[in-house]
C-alpha positions in Angstrom: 165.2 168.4 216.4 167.0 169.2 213.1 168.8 171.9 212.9 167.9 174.5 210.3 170.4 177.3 208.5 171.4 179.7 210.5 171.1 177.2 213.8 167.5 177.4 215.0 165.6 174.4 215.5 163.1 173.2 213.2 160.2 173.9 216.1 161.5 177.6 216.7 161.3 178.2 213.2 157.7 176.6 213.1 156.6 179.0 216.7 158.5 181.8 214.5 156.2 181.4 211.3 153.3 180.7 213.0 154.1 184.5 215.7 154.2 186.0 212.3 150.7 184.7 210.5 149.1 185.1 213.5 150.8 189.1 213.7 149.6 189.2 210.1 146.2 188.4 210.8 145.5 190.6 213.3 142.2 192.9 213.3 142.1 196.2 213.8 140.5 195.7 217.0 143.8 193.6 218.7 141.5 190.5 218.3 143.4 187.3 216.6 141.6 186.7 213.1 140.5 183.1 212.4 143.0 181.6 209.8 140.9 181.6 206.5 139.6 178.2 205.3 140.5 176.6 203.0 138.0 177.0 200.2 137.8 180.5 200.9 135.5 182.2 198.8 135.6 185.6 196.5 133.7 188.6 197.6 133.2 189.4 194.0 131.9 186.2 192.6 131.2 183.8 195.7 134.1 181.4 194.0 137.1 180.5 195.3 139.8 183.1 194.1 142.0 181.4 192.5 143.6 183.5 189.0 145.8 180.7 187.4 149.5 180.8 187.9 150.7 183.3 190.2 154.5 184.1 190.6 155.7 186.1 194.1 158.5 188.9 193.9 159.8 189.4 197.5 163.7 190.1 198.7 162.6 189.7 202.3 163.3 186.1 203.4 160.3 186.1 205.8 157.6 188.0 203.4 157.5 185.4 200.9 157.1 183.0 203.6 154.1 184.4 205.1 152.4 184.9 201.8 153.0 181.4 200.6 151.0 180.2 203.3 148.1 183.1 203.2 148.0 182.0 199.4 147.7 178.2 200.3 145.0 179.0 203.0 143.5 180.6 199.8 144.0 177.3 197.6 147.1 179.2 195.6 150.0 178.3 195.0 152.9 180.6 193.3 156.5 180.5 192.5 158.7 182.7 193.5 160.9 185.6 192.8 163.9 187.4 195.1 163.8 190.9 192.5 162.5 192.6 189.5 165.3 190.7 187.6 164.1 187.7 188.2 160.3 188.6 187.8 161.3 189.0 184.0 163.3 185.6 183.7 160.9 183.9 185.0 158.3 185.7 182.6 160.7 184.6 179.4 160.6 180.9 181.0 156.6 180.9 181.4 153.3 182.2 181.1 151.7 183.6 185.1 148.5 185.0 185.3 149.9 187.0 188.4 152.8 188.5 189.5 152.8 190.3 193.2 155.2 192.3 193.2 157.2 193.9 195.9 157.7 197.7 195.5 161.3 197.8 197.4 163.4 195.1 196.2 167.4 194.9 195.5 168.7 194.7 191.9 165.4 195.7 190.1 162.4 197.4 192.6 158.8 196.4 191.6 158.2 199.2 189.5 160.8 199.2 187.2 159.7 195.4 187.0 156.1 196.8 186.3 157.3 199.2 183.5 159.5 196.3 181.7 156.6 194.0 181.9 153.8 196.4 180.3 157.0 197.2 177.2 157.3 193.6 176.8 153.8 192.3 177.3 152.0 195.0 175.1 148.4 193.1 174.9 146.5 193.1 178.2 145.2 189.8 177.2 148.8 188.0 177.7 150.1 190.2 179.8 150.0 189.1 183.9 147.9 190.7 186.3 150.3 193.2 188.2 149.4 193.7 192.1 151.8 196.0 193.8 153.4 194.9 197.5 153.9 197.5 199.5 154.4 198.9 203.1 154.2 202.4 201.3 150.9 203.5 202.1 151.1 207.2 202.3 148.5 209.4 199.9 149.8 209.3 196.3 151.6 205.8 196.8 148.6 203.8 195.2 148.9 206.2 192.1 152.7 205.8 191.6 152.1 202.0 191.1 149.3 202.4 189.1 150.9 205.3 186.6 154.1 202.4 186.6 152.0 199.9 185.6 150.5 197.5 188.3 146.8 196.9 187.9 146.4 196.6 191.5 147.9 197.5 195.1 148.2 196.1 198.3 149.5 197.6 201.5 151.5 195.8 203.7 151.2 193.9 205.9 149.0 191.9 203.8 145.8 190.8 205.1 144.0 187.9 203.8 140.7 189.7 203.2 142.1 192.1 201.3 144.4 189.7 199.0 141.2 187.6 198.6 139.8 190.7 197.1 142.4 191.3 194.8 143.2 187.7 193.7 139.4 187.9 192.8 139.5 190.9 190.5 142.6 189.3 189.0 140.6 186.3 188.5 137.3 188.4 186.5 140.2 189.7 184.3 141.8 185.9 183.6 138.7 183.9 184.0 136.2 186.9 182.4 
């Protein structure tokens, strides 16, 4: 097998990435989730949930991983970002309809990111759908984002139900 950075094998990276979706889908009840299919559907509207572009801000080199591939069981795709910083050059290079960003991150955290974005993207109408990332889940944690400037909040670990639901009220706000 190929070797892959840091020495693991190709297949132990595959068994690693497929311990973690599984982990990530778990139910409350300790019973392995299905994996969504891929035409998932909305809650809200009973349409697949897709918003438009969507750009990822994670620092954690295994977060981003696992979302990619709960977005593509959704029928996303996204870019992605490692920090705040690069949230906004990636904003001055293109129009998302999207960002999720991640709270805790190195050089510029998700809010600051959050409170850049609504100063420089005034008009809700062009500015991107903000959805906060965040294993912060304590009362009062929701509010903080919100008062920064997300539209939206997710705990982690992110569940696919849950990002269905929010990719769906991004998508009534993009789509009308």
């Amino acid at each position: 097998a190929p070797i892959a950075p840091g020495g693991a094998t190709q297949p132990k990276r595959k068994t690693l990435l497929n311990a973690l979706v599984e982990i990530f889908w778990r139910r409350d009840g300790g019973t392995a989730a299905p994996a969504p299919e891929r035409t998932a559907t909305s809650p809200l509207s009973g349409e697949p949930p897709h918003p438009g572009r969507l750009l990822l801000a994670e620092d954690n080199p295994v977060n981003p991983t696992v979302s990619l591939h709960q977005l593509r069981s959704l029928g996303c795709r996204a870019d992605v970002a490692a920090n705040g910083a690069e949230v906004l050059a990636a904003l001055e290079r293109q129009a998302y309809d999207v960002v999720l960003l991640d709270v805790h991150m190195p050089v510029m955290d998700g809010l600051e990111a959050a409170r850049q974005i609504r100063r420089t993207h005034p008009d809700d109408a062009t500015r991107p759908w903000l959805i906060a990332l965040t294993a912060n889940t304590m009362p009062g944690d929701r509010e903080q984002c919100l008062a920064a400037g997300m539209d939206d909040y997710l705990g982690k670990p992110i569940r696919v139900p849950e990002l269905t639901t929010a990719l769906a009220r991004a998508r009534l706000r993009v789509h009308g």
